[in-house]
C-alpha positions as CSV (number, residue, x, y, z in Angstrom):
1,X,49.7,73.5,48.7
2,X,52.0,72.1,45.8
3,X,50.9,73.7,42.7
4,X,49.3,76.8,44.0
5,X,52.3,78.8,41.4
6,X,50.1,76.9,38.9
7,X,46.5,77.4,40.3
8,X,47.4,81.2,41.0
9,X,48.5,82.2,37.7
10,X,45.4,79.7,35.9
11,X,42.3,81.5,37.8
12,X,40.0,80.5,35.3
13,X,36.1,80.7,35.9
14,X,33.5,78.8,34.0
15,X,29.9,80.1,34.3
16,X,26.3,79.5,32.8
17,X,23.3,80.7,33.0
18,X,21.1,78.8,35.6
19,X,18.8,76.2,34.1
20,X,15.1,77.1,34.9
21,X,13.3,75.5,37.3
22,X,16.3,73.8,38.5
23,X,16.7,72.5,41.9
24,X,18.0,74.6,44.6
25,X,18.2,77.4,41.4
26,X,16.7,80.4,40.9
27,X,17.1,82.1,37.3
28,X,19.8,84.2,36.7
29,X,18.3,88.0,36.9
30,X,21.1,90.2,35.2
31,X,24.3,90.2,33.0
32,X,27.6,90.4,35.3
33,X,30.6,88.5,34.7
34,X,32.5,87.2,31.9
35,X,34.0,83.8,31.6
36,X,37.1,82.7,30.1
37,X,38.5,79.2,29.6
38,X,41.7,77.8,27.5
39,X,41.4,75.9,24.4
40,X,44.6,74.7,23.2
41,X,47.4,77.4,24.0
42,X,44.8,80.0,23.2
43,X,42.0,81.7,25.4
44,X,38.9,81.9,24.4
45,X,37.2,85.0,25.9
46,X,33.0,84.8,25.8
47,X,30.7,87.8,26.3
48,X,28.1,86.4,28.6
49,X,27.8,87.3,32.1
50,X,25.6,85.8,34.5
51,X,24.4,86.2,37.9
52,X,23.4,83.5,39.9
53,X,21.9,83.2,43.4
54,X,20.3,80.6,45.8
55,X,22.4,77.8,44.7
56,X,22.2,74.8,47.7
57,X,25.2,72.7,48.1
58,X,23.4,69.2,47.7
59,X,22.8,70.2,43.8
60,X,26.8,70.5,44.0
61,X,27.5,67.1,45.6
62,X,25.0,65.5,43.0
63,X,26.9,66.9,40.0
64,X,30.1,66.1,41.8
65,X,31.3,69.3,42.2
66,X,34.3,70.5,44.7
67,X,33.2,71.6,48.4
68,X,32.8,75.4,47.8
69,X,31.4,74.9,44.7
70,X,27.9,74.8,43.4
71,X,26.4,72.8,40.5
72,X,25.2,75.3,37.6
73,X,24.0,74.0,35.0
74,X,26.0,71.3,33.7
75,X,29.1,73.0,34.9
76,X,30.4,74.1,38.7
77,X,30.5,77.6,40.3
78,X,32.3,78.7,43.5
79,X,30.0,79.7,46.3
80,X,30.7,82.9,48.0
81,X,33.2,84.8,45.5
82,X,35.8,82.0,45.2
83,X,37.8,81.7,42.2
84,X,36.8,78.5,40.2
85,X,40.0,76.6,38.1
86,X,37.6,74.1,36.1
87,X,35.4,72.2,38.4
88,X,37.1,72.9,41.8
89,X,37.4,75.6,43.9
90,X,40.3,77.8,44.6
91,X,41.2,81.2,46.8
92,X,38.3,82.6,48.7
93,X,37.4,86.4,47.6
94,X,36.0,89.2,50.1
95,X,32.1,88.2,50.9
96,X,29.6,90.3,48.6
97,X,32.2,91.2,45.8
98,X,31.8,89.9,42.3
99,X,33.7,86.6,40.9
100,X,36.7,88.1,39.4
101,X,39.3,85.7,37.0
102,X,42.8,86.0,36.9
103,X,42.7,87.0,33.4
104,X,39.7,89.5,33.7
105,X,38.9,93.0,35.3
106,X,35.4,93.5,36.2
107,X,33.8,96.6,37.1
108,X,30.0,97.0,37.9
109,X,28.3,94.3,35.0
110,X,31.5,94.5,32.7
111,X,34.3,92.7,32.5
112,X,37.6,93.3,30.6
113,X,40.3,91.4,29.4
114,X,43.9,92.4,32.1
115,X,46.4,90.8,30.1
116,X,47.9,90.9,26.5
117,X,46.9,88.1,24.1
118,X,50.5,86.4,24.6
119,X,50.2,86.8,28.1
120,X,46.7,84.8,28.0
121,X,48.9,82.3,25.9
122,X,50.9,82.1,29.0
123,X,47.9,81.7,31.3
124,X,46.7,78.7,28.9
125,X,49.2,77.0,29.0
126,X,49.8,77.0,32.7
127,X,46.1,75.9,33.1
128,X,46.5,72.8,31.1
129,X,49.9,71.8,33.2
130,X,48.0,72.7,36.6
131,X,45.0,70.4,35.5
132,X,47.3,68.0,34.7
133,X,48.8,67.5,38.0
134,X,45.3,67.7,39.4
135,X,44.5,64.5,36.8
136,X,47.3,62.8,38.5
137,X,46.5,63.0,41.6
138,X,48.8,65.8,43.1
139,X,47.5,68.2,46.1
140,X,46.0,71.1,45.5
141,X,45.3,74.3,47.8
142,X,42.7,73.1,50.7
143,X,39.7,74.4,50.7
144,X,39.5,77.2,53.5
145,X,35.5,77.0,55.2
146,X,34.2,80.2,57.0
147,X,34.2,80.7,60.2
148,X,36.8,81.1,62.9
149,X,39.5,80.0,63.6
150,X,40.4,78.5,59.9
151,X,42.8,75.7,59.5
152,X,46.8,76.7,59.7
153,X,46.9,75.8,55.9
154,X,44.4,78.7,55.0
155,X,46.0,81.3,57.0
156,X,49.9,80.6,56.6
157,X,50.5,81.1,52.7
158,X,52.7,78.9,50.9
159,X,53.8,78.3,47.2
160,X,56.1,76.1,45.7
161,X,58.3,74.2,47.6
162,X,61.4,75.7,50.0
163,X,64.9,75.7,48.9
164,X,65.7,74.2,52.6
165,X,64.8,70.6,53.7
166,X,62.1,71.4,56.2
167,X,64.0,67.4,57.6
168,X,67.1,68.9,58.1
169,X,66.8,72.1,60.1
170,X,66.5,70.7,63.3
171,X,69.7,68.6,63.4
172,X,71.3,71.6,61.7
173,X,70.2,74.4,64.0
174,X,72.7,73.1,67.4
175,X,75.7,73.4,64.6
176,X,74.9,76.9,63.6
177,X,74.6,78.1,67.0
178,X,77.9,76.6,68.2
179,X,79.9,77.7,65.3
180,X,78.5,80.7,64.3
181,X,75.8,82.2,66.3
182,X,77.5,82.4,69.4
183,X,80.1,83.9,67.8
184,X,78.4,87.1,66.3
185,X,79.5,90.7,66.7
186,X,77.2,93.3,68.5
187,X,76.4,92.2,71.6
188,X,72.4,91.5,71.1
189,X,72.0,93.3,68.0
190,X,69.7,95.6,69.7
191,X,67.3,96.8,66.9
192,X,67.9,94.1,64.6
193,X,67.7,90.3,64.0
194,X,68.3,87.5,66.2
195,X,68.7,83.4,65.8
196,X,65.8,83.0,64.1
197,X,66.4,85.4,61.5
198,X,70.0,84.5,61.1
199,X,68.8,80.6,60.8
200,X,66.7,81.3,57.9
201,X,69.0,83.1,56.1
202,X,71.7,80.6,56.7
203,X,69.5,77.7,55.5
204,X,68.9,79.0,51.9
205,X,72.7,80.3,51.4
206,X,73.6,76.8,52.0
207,X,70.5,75.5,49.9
208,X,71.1,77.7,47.0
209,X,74.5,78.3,47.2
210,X,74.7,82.1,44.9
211,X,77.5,83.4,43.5
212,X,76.2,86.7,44.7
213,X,74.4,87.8,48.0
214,X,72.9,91.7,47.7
215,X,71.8,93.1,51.7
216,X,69.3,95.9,51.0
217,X,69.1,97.8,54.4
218,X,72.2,96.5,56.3
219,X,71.2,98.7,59.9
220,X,74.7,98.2,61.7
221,X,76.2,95.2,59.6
222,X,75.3,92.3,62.0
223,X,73.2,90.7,59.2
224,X,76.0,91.1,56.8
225,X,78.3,89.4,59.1
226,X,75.9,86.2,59.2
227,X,75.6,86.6,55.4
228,X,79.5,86.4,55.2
229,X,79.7,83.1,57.6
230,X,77.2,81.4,55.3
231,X,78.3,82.1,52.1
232,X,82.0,81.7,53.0
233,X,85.0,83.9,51.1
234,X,84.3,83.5,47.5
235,X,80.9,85.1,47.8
236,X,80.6,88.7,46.3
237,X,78.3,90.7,49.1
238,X,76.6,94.1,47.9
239,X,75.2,96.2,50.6
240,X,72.5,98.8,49.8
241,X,71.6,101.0,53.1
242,X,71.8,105.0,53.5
243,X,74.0,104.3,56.1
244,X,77.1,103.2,56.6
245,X,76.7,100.4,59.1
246,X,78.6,101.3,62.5
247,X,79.2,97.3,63.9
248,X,80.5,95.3,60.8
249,X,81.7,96.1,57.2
250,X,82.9,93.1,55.1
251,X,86.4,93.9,54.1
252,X,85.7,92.1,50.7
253,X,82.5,93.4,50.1
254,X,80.9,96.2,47.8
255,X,79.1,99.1,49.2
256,X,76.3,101.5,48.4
257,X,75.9,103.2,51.9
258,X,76.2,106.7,53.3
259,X,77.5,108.7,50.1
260,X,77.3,106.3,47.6
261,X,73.8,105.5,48.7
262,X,71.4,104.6,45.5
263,X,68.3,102.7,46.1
264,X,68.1,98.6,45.0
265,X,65.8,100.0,42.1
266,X,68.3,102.7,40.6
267,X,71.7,100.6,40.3
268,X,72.7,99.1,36.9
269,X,72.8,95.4,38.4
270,X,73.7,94.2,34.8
271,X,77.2,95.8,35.4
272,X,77.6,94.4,38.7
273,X,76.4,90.9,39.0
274,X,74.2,87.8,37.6
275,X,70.5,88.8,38.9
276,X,70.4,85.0,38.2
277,X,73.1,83.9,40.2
278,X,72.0,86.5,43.1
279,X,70.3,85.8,46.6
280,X,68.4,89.3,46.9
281,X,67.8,89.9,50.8
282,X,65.7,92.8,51.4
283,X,65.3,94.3,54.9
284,X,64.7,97.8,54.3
285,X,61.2,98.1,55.2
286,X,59.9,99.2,51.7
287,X,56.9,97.7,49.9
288,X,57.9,93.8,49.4
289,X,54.9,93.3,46.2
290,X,57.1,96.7,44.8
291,X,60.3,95.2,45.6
292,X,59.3,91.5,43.4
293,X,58.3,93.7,40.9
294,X,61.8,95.5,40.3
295,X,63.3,92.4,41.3
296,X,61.4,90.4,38.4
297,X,62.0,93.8,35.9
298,X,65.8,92.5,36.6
299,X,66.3,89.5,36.3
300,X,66.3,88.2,39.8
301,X,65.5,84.9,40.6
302,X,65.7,84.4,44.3
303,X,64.8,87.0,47.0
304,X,64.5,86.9,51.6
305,X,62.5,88.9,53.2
306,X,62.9,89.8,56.7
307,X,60.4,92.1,57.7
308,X,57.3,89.9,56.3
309,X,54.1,91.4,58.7
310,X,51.0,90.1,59.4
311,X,48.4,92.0,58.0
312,X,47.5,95.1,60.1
313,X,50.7,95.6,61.8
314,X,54.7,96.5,60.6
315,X,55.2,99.3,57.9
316,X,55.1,97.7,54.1
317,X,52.7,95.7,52.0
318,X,54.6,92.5,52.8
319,X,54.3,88.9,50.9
320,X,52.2,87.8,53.6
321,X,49.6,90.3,53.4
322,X,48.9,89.5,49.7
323,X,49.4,86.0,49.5
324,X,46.4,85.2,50.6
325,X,43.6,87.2,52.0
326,X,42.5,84.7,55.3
327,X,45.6,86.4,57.2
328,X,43.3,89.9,56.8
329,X,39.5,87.6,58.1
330,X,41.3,86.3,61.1
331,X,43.0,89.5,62.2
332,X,40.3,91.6,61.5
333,X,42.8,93.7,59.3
334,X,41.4,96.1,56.5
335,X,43.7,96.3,53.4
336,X,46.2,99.0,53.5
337,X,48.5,100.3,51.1
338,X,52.2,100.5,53.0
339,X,55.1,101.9,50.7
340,X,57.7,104.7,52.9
341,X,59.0,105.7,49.5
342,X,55.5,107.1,47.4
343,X,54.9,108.4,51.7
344,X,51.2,105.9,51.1
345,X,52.0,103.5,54.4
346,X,48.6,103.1,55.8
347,X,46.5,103.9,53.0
348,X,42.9,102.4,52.7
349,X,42.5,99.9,49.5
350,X,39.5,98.8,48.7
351,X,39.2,95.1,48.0
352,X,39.4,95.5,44.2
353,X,42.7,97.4,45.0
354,X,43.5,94.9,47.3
355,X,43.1,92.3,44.3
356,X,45.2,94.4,42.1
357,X,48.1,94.4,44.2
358,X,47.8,89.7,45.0
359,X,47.9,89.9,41.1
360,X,51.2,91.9,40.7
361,X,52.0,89.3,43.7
362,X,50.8,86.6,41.8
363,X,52.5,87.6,38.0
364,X,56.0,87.7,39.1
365,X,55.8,84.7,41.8
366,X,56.8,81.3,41.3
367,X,57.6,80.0,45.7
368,X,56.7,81.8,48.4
369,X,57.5,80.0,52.1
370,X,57.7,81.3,55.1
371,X,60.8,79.6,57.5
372,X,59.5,78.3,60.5
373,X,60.6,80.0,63.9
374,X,63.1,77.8,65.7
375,X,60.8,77.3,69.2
376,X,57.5,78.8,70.1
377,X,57.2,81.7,72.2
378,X,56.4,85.9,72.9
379,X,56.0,87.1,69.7
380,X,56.7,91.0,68.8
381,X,53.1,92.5,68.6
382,X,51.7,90.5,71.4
383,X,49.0,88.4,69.3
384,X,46.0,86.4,71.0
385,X,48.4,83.1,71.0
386,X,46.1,81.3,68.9
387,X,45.5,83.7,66.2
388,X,49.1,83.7,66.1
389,X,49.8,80.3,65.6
390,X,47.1,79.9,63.2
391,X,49.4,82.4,61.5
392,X,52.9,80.7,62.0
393,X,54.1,77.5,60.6
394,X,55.0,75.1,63.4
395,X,58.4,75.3,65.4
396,X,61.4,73.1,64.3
397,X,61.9,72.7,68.1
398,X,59.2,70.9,69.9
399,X,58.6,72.9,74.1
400,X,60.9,70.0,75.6
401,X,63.8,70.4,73.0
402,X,64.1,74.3,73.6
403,X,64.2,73.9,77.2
404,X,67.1,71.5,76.3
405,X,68.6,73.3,73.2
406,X,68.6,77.0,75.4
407,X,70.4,76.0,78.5
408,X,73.1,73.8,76.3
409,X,73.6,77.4,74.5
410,X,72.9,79.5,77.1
411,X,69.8,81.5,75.3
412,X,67.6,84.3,76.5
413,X,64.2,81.8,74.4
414,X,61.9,85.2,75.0
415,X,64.4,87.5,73.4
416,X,65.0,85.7,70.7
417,X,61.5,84.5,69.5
418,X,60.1,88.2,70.2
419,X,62.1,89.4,67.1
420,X,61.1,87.0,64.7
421,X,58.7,88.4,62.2
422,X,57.8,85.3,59.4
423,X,61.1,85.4,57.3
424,X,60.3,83.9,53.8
425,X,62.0,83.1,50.3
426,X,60.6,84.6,47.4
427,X,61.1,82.6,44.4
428,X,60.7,85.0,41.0
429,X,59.4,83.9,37.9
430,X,62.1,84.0,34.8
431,X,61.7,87.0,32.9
432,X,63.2,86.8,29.2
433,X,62.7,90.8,29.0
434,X,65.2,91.3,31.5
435,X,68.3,93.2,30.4
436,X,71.2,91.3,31.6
């Protein structure tokens, strides 16, 4: 998946008209979608829209294109709504809807340019660097084939590469247990996190060591306590929650909670902290796409989120719900708007919505990985085990080494893996607009 941060902000198409009489072909019948494709560091938007049907895959093979793709012409198409970057095949789209660029809205037979002319610029420029790492030789995103179940790499989203060292986390895990886990306040935490959690938060403090760690939705403080024991005494901690957390309250750290309460979105962070500089942990249940984008709007570079649901279940339109859309095919899942603060969780989108929302996703994203549960095990919504392990990354622990690992720690295994719910770390895109 290295490179998809390239791929998904470089969705260019390239269409023609089918040739007549060519094999496997039949002639294009009406005027739908419009093309775009860079030249230089500009974008050169053409007018013609084609629709093309009846295209066989062994015309593709012959003209060399990609497996989803089709040959057309002299050029390649994606079969079955795919987004095409030059002559290979990228995300899948919804069955039946029209081929849709990065760059482009279309509606009905028309298309119209989505972004500024500097923001194309942008776009251009980001093509050429992704099709140079394709020219050398570096992996792109696999090609996803229909039918069920789909390969792990189709359904678990991932961007960019991790902060941690996926190498590491299995020799570290037994030392975070000893010296910190077992140590924690609240007595099970009933209500919020557990190991796994914890874990994941613990491996990117100590691979991006911020200067400043912001909690939005603290519950009773647990979290902040774990927060503290990674980033050590010379961290500055911010806690946002509307209440004041009843277990643990950092004696060093600042709070916006009970009274003081302001949301993430209306604090002046510029006269707080370096966004740059900041770990932004969000477990406060609000829309996560809503929460990159005020995140991005300030400056923020590096965000967690705990509460990341697989589509159809949990309460906000997390990261991996518009990642990618093969989550939604294997659950069955329709798109749904989920936000508590504009009162719109549950909200039918229509897959043109749904598209709208990946591309705010896919504007202010540069990394997007999900940290892998410590062990397999019960998971919270009680998933078909393999659809759920299509949609989890594997366990750092194989069956043998948590049978091991839990009675040398004395761990309740069910407990603990029935709270985990995909933790991930959001990398956000530099934003030179930002105010601080």
């Amino acid at each position: 998946m290295t490179n998809n941060g390239l791929r998904k902000d470089a969705r260019m198409l390239r269409l023609t008209a089918a040739r007549p009489g060519a094999r496997g072909a039949t002639q294009a019948t009406t005027s739908m979608v419009r093309f775009a494709r860079p030249a230089g560091s500009l974008l050169v938007l053409a007018t013609t829209c084609v629709l093309a049907v009846a295209m066989r895959s062994a015309a593709a093979e012959r003209d060399g294109c990609g497996e989803q793709s089709q040959a057309h012409g002299s050029l390649c198409v994606c079969a079955d709504d795919a987004t095409c970057i030059g002559p290979s095949c990228a995300t899948r789209h919804s069955r039946g809807k029209m081929l849709q660029a990065f760059n482009t809205r279309c509606t009905d037979c028309s298309c119209s340019s989505a972004h500024s002319p500097a923001e194309n610029e942008e776009i251009a420029k980001r093509y050429a660097t992704y099709a140079g790492a394709v020219a050398a030789g570096l992996p792109a995103r696999p090609t996803c084939p229909a039918g069920a179940p789909p390969p792990r790499a189709c359904t678990v989203c991932s961007l960019g590469a991790p902060p941690w060292q996926p190498s590491s986390l299995a020799e570290n895990l037994d030392d975070f247990v000893s010296s910190i886990y077992l140590k924690r306040p609240g007595n099970g935490n009933a209500g919020g996190g557990s190991l796994f959690q914890y874990y994941a938060l613990y491996s990117m403090i100590k691979a991006l060591r911020p200067k400043h760690i912001i909690e939005s939705g603290a519950f009773k403080g647990v979290g902040t306590w774990f927060l503290r024991q990674a980033a050590g005494p010379n961290v500055q901690l911010v806690v946002v929650s509307p209440e004041n957390p009843s277990i643990y309250r950092d004696p060093a750290g600042r709070y916006f909670t009970g009274k003081d309460f302001q949301d993430f979105a209306k604090i002046d962070w510029c006269s707080v902290l370096d966004p740059a500089e900041t770990l932004l942990f969000i477990d406060d249940h609000q829309s996560g796409v809503r929460r990159m984008q005020e995140a991005h709007a300030r400056g923020f570079r590096h965000m967690a989120f705990d509460d990341n649901y697989i589509p159809g279940l949990g309460d906000n339109l997390a990261g991996k719900k518009v990642c990618s859309s093969e989550a939604h095919k294997l659950m069955g899942a329709p798109y749904r708007e989920q936000d508590n603060f504009d009162n719109s969780a549950g909200r039918a989108l229509t897959p043109t919505d749904y598209l709208e929302r990946q591309a705010r996703f896919n504007a202010v994203v540069d990394v997007y990985a999900e940290f892998p549960p410590a062990w397999d095990g019960i998971n919270r919504f009680k998933i078909p085990d393999d659809k759920y392990k299509a949609l989890t990354l594997p366990p750092i622990l194989s069956a043998a080494q948590t049978d091991t690992f839990a009675v040398r720690h004395g761990l309740d295994t069910p407990f603990e893996s029935s709270k985990y719910t995909h933790i991930s770390y959001v990398g956000i895109k530099p934003n030179p607009s930002s105010k601080c």
